[in-house]
Structure formats: C-alpha cells, structure tokens
N, C-alpha and C positions, 0 to 999 in steps of 0.2 A: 795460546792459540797457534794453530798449526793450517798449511794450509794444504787441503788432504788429493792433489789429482793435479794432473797437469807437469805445464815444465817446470813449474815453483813449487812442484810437491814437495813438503815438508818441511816450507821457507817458511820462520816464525814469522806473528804479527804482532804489535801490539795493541792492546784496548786499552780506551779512556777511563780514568781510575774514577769512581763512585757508581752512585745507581743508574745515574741519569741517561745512560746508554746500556744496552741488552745485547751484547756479544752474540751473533747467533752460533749455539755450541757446534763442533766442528762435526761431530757425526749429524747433526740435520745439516750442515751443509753438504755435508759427504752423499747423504739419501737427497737432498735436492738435485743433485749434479748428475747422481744415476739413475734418477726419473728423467730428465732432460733429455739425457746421452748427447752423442757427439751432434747432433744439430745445432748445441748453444753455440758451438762454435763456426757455425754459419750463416750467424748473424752478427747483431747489435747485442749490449747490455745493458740495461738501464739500473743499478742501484740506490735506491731509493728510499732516505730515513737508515743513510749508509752507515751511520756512525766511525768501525775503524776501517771501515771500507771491505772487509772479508769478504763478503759475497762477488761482488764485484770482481774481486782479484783474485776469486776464485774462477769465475768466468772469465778472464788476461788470459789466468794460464791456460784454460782449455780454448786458445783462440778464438774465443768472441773480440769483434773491432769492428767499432769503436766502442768501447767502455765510457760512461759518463755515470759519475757521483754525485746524488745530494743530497749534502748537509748543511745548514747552517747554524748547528752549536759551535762555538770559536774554540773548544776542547775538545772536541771530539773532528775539527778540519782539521788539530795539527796532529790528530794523532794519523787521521785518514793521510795525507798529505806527509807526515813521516813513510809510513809505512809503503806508500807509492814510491818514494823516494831510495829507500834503503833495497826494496826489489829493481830498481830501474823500469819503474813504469812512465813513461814519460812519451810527450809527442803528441800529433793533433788527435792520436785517436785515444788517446786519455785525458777525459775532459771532467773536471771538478767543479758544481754548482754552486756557491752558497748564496741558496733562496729556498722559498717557500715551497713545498712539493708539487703541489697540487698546480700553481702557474708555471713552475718548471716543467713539469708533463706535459702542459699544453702547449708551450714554445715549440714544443718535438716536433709537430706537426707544421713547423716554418723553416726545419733544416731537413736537407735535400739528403743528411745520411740518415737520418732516423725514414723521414716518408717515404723511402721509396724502396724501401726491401723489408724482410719480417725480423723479427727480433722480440727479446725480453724484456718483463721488469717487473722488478723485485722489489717488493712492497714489506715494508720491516718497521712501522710507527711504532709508538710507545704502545705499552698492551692498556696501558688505563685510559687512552686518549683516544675512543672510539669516534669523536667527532672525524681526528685524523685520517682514520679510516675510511672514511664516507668522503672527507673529501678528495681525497687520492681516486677512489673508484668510482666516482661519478665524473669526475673529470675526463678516467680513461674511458668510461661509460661514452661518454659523447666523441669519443677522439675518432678521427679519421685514419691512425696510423694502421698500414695493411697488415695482416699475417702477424700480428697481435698476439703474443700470449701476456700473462698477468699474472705471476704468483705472491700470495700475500701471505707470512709466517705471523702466525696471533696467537695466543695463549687458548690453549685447550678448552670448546667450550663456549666459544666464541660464537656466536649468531652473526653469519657474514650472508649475505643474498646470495639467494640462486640465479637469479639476474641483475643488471647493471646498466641500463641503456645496452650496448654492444656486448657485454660482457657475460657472458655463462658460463655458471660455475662446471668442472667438468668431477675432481675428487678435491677432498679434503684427507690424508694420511694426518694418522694422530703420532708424533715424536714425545716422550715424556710428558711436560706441560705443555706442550706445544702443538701445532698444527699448521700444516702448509695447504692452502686453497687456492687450486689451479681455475684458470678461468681460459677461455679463448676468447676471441672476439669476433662476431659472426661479421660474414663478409656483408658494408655498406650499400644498398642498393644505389645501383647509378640511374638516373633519372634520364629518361628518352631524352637523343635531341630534339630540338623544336621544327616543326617542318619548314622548310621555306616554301613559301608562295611563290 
C-alpha cells in the first residue's frame, strides 16, 4: 500500500497479515480524498475501525489536524502505530484510541478539538459485522458534533439508511466490491432561551 496525495505521497504502509483486517485499496482511497478535496484539510479526522491506519494518514498528509485513530485489535495497533512511527506522525494532534468505536465517537463530543469546528469520519467496520455498523451510525445519529460529515466504506450492496437521527445519507459511489456512503448531519436545532419574569 502506498499512500496516493499529499506531503507522504507515495510513502509505503504496511497492513496486518491475515483476513481479520480489510486494507482499504489505494485507489478508493485515492477517489475518497477527490470527493473531499481540499476542505479535509480544514478540519479534524476521525478514522474509525482504522486497522493500518491508511485512511487516516491519508488525511495527515493533506493537512487535517488533529487526526485520531480507532482500533482496538493488539495486531492491527502495532501495525497502525508502526506505520505512524516510521512517517513521523507523532504529537497532540495525532491521537490513537484503543476502545470500542461506537463509545469512542461519543467521548468527541467532551473534547473542545473535535466540538467545536467541523470535521470528518471514517467509518471502515468489518463488511460481515453489520451490527457494527448500526452501532457506529446511531451513535453519530445522536451526536451533537457541528459541521459533521460521515463516510462509511461497506461492501457493495450494502443496505445502509437514508437517515440516522442527524444523519442523511447524501451519495453512495459504487468502487469494485465496494462502496462509500456520504452522510451529513443536519444542523441540531437550539431550543429558545427561557424568558425571565
């Protein structure tokens, strides 16, 4: 794997050996980065069910910061956490999680870098583990975070909602056996203050 834009363009990565982790191939991530365009790097990153971390460090090099990773298989953290290391990604704005996704996403909304400007995230579960799914995008369904986008890469075919609490779906591009499903999230209405008597 190669990593295809950016200042790291062309800086190899490596992946975790067996099945258990699903590389996202370099040209869907090459066609994620030129849907984006250069806005990714006007935010945050969030990569999520990151395995060698590619996506993510695909959005470094096109200046998104802060970048935050999560995975908690202990094969696929050392391979993410190599591959951070051997680029020089390092520093408060490269942040690596290992927990659950779904209450990691929710924590976002108690740190002052994620709540309070817009930003991405990159949703990449195992393609058989549809529960996965549902829990990741109800979580972000309910999420307070502003200016919210949500992409989710799933196997071709896939039955993912047209809504999500906050979240609407906007397109789904078909890659090979793959498919990426853009989501926004509408803005939270704020509720009148209360009058004073």
């Amino acid at each position: 794997m190669r990593i295809t834009g950016g200042e790291l363009r062309s800086r190899r990565l490596l992946a975790p050996a067996g099945a258990a982790t699903r590389p996202s191939a370099d040209k869907l991530r090459q066609a994620l980065f030129n849907i984006l365009g250069p806005a990714v790097g006007e935010g945050w990153f969030v990569d999520a069910y990151a395995g060698s971390g590619a996506v993510g460090i695909e959005a470094w090099s096109r200046g998104a910061r802060p970048v935050l990773w999560i995975e908690r298989a202990p094969l696929a953290l050392r391979v993410l956490r190599g591959n951070l290391a051997a680029l020089g990604i390092a520093g408060a704005a490269a942040q690596v999680m290992a927990r659950p996704v779904a209450p990691a996403l929710t924590a976002l909304e108690r740190d002052s870098e994620f709540s309070t400007r817009g930003g991405y995230i990159f949703l990449d579960p195992p393609y058989a583990d549809e529960r996965e799914y549902t829990r990741a995008l109800e979580a972000l369904g309910r999420s307070a975070l502003p200016r919210l986008r949500v992409i989710v890469e799933a196997r071709r075919g896939m039955a993912l909602p047209e809504r999500c609490g906050r979240l609407e779906r906007e397109r789904s591009p078909v890659y090979g056996d793959s498919q990426l499903v853009f989501y926004t999230a509408a803005v939270t209405p704020v509720a009148p203050a209360s009058a004073v008597g």
